[in-house]
N, C-alpha and C positions, 0 to 999 in steps of 0.2 A: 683464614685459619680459624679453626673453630678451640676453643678453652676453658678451662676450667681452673678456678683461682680458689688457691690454701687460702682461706679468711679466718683471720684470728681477731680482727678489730681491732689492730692494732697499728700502728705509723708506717711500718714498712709493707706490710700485708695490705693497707686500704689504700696506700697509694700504689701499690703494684695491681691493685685488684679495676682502679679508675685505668689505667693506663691500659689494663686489658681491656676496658670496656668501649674504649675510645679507639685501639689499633687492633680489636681481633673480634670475630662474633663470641661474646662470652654467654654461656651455655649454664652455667650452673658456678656456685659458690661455696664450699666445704668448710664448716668450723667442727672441731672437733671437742668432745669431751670426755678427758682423761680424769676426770675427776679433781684438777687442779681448782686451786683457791679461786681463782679467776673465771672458773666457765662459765656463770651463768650470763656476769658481764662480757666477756668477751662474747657470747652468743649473742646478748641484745643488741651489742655496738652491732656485730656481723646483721643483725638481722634487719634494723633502721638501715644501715647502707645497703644493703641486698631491694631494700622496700622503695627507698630512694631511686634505686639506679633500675628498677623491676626485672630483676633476675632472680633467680629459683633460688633459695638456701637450703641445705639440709646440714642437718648438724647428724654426724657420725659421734656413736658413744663406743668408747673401749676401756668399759670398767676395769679389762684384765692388764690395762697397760699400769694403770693405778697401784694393781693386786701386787705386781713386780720390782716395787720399787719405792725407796724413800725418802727421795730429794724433798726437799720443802715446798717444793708448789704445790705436792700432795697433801703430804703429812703435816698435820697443823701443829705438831707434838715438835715438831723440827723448824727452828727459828730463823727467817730468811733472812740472809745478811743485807746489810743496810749499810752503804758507801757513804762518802763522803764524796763530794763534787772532785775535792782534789783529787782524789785515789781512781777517778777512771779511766785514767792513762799508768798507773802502776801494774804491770802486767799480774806482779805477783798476786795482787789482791785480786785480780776481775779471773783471775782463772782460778782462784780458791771460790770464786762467787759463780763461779760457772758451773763449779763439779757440786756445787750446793743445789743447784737446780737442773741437773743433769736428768735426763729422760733417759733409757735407756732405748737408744735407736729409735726415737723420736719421729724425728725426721723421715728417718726413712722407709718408717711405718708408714704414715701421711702419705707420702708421696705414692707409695705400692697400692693403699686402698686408691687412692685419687685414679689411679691409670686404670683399675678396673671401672671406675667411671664414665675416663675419660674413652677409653675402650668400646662401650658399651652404647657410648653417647656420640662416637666418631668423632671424637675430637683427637685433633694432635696436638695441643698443649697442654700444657701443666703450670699455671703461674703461678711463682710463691716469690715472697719478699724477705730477699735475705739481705743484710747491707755488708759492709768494709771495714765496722766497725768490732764488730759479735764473731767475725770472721777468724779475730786474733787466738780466740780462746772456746770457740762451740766449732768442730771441724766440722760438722756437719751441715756449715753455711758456707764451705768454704768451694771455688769456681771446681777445686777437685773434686768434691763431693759430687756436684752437678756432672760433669762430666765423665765421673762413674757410672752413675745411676743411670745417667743417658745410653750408658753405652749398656749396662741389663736392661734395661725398657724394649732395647731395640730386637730381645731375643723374648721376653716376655709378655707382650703385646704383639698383635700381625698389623696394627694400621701407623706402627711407628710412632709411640707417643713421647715427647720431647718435655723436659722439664726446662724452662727459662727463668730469669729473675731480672726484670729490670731494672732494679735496685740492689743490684749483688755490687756493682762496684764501687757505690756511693756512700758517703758519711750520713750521718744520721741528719747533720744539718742541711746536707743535699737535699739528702729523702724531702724533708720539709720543705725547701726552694719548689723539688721537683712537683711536689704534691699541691702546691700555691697556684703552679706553673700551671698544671692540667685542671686544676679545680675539683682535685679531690676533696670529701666533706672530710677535715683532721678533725671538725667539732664535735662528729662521732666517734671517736677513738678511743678503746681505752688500751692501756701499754702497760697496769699496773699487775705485779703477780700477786696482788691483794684484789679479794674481790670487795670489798664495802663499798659507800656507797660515793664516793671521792678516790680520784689516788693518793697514794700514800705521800709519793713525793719524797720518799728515802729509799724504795731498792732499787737495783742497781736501773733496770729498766723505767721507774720513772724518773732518774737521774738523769740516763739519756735524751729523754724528752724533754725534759726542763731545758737540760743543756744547749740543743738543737733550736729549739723554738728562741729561744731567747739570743742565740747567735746566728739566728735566722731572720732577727728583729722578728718575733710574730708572736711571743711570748704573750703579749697584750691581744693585738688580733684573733688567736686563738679562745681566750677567754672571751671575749664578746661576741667570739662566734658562739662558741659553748651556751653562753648565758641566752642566746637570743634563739640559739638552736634545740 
């Protein structure tokens, strides 16, 4: 099977992106910029693993996704909420922190350019890392989603292009095992919706990585891969 893998450079995206590389001829890697705080970083992480693993990158830009909308990953005027470790099992707060950073049809933008790609390139996959986590509160990671979207693919493309997710059913602490497991580089990663030049380590996304890695015991391990990488 030939693929094409959504790279954001981020934990669940680079380990779904090694798992293709490892079980499918992976053909090309897509990071996109919507003009969020994060693209530039999230393009370099995508582009050192793309360099690493020697697969193709392109980075797709969609300034008018930007133009449309004013969730905080765009708008800098708009202040991105910042959890507390405790509060990321309070549903009430992670879906008030979800519609903060809401894209509108994100997703399923991604996935539509990706299949003219993937189309073009004769590939029948589509890998993106969605996990079990993000799932509670962004529907559009959720197995329904997938299996929507699957099912328009299959009248919008003629070579049948399939969207999968390896990490759709797994916790973020999994993702991390899983990524340990196959030997994904996590010391390229960045997961923070702050682009500087560190994570922030307070929204809600680099909560979940702290959380994960450190009840993954790799919390430490990952820093010295970082620092050595």
């Amino acid at each position: 099977m030939r693929s094409i893998v959504l790279l954001s450079g981020g934990l669940d995206s680079t380990v779904s992106f090694r798992w293709a590389y490892l079980e499918t001829e992976l053909v090309l890697a897509l990071t996109f910029d919507y003009g969020q705080r994060s693209a530039q970083r999230e393009i370099e992480a995508a582009r050192r693993i793309c360099r690493k693993h020697g697969v193709e990158h392109k980075v797709v830009k969609l300034e008018w996704l930007a133009e449309i909308t004013r969730t905080a990953l765009v708008w800098r005027r708009e202040e991105l909420p910042q959890l507390l470790p405790s509060q990321l099992d309070d549903r009430d707060v992670t879906e008030r922190s979800a519609r903060a950073v809401w894209v509108p049809n994100r997703n399923g933008v991604f996935i539509n350019v990706a299949a003219s790609f993937a189309e073009s390139l004769e590939c029948n996959l589509i890998v993106v890392g969605f996990n079990a986590e993000e799932m509670q509160t962004f529907p559009d990671n959720t197995p329904q989603f997938v299996e929507a979207i699957n099912r328009s693919l299959r009248f919008s493309t003629l070579v049948g292009v399939k969207v999968i997710s390896p990490t759709q059913d797994l916790t973020k602490v999994e993702i991390v095992r899983m990524g340990r497991r196959i030997d994904a580089p996590l010391e390229m990663i960045w997961s923070c919706y702050e682009g500087k030049e560190e994570h922030c380590w307070r929204c809600e996304s680099c909560l979940r990585l702290k959380h994960a890695l450190m009840e993954a015991d790799s919390w430490r391990w990952f820093w010295e891969r970082r620092k050595s990488g």
